[in-house]
C-alpha positions in Angstrom: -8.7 13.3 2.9 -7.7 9.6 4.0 -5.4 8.0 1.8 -7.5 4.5 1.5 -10.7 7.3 0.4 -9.0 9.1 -2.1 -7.5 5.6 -3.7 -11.2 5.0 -4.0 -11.6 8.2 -5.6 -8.9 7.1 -8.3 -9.5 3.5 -9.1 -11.4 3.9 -11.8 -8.6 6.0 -13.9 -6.1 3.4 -12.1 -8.0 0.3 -13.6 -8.5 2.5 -17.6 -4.8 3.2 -17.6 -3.6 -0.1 -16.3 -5.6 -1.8 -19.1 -4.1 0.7 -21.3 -0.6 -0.8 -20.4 -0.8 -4.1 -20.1 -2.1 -7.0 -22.9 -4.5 -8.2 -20.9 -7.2 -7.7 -18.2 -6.7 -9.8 -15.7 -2.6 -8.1 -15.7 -4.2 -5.0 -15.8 -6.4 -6.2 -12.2 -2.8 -7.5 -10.9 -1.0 -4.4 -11.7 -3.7 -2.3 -9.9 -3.8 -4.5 -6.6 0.0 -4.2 -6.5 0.2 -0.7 -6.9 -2.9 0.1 -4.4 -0.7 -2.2 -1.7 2.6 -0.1 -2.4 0.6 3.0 -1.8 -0.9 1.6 1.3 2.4 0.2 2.3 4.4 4.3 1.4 6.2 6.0 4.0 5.0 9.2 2.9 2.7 9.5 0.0 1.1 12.4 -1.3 -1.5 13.8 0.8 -3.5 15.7 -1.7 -5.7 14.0 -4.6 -4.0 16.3 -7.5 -0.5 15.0 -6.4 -1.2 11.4 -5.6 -3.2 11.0 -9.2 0.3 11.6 -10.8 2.3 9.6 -8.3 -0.2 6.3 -8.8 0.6 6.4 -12.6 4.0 6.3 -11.9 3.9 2.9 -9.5 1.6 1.7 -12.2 4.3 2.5 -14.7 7.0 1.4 -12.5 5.8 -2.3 -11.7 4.6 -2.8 -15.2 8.2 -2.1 -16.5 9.5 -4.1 -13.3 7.0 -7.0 -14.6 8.4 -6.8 -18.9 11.9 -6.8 -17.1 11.8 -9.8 -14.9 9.8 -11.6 -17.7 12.7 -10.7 -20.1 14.7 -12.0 -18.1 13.5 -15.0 -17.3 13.1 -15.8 -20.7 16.2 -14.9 -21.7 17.3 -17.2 -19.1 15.6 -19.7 -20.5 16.8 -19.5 -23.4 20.3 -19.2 -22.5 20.1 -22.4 -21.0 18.8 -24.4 -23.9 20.9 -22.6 -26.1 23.8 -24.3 -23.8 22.7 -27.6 -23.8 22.0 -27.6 -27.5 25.6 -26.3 -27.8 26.8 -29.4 -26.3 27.9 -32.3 -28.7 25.1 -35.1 -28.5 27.2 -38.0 -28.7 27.9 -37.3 -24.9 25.6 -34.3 -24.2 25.1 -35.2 -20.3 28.6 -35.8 -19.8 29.3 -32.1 -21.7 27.0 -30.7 -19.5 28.3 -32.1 -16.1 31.6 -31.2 -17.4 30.8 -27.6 -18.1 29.1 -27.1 -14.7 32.1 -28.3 -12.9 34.6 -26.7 -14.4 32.4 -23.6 -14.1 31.9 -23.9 -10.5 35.7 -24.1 -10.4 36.2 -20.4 -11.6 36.6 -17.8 -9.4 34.0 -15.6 -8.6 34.6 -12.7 -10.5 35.1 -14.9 -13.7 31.6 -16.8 -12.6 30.1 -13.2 -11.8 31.0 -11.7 -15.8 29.9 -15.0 -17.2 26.7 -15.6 -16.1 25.5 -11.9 -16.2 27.0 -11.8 -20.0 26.7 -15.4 -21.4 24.4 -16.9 -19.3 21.5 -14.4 -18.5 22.4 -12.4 -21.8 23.3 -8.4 -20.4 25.0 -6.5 -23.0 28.5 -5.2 -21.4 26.6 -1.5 -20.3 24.3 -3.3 -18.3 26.9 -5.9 -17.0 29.0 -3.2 -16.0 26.1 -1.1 -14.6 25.5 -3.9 -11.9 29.1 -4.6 -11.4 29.8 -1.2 -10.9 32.9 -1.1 -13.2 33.5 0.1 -16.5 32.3 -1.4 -19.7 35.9 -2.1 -20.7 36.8 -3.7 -17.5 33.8 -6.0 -18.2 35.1 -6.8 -21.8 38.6 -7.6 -20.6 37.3 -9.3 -17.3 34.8 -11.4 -19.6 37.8 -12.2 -22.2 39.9 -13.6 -19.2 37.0 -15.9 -17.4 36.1 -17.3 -21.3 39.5 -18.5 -21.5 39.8 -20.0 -18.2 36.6 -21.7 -18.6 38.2 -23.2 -21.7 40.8 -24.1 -20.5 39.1 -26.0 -17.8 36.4 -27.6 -20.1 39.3 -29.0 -22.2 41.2 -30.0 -19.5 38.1 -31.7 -17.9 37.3 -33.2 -21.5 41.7 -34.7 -21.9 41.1 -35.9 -18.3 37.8 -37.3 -18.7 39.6 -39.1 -22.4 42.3 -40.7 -20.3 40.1 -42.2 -17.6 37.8 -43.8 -20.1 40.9 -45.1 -22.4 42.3 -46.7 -18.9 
């Protein structure tokens, strides 16, 4: 049987357990149109009705926990970045702010890499070390080291910043 036919066949129970997953209809809809396209899109999916029933749950499944984790993300994003700016003193919260950026542009990559997957978009050190493909450790002493560089250069930015206004 065609592929396109037996999707027919299935959209029904794709559409119940969609709704089942997500919070709200019109996600649901979404979820099903995406996974319908990935199967239309497969290489090789299954060719009988009893085997691609199975498989379509699992691209349901799949994309819904791909949508909660770039949604997490995001938001944790977010909130990583407000949680810097409200970090920074607010007698001269722009100039913090500029400073902070420099001096973290001035790191080196590996220190800007640790950071921003632990500080900035908030990965515990498994994960970090899952997509740096190192061990947690290494992430812990890598992340210890680019803390105190960026330090180092935020003060040093802040003394320098100090003498030229004093001048």
């Amino acid at each position: 049987m065609q592929l396109r036919r037996q999707i027919e066949i299935l959209f029904p129970e794709l559409q119940a357990y969609a709704g089942a997953i997500c919070d709200a209809q019109h996600e649901a809809q979404d979820l099903v149109q995406d996974a319908v396209e990935r199967a239309m899109r497969a290489k090789a999916p299954p060719r009988r009705i009893d085997e691609l029933r199975p498989w379509m749950f699992r691209v349901l499944r799949n994309l819904r926990y791909d949508e909660l984790r770039k949604w997490r993300v995001r938001r944790e994003y977010s909130e990583a970045g407000r949680r810097l700016l409200d970090e920074a003193p607010h007698e001269s919260g722009t100039e913090r702010v500029v400073l902070t950026r420099l001096a973290f542009a001035k790191l080196p990559s590996g220190c800007r890499e640790v950071l921003f997957l632990v500080d900035i978009m908030g990965l515990k050190y498994r994960e970090a070390a899952e997509v740096m493909d190192v061990p947690t450790g290494t992430v812990m002493s890598r992340l210890s080291r680019a803390r105190k560089q960026m330090l180092d250069l935020v003060e040093g930015e802040d003394r320098e910043s100090a003498r030229d206004l004093s001048e």
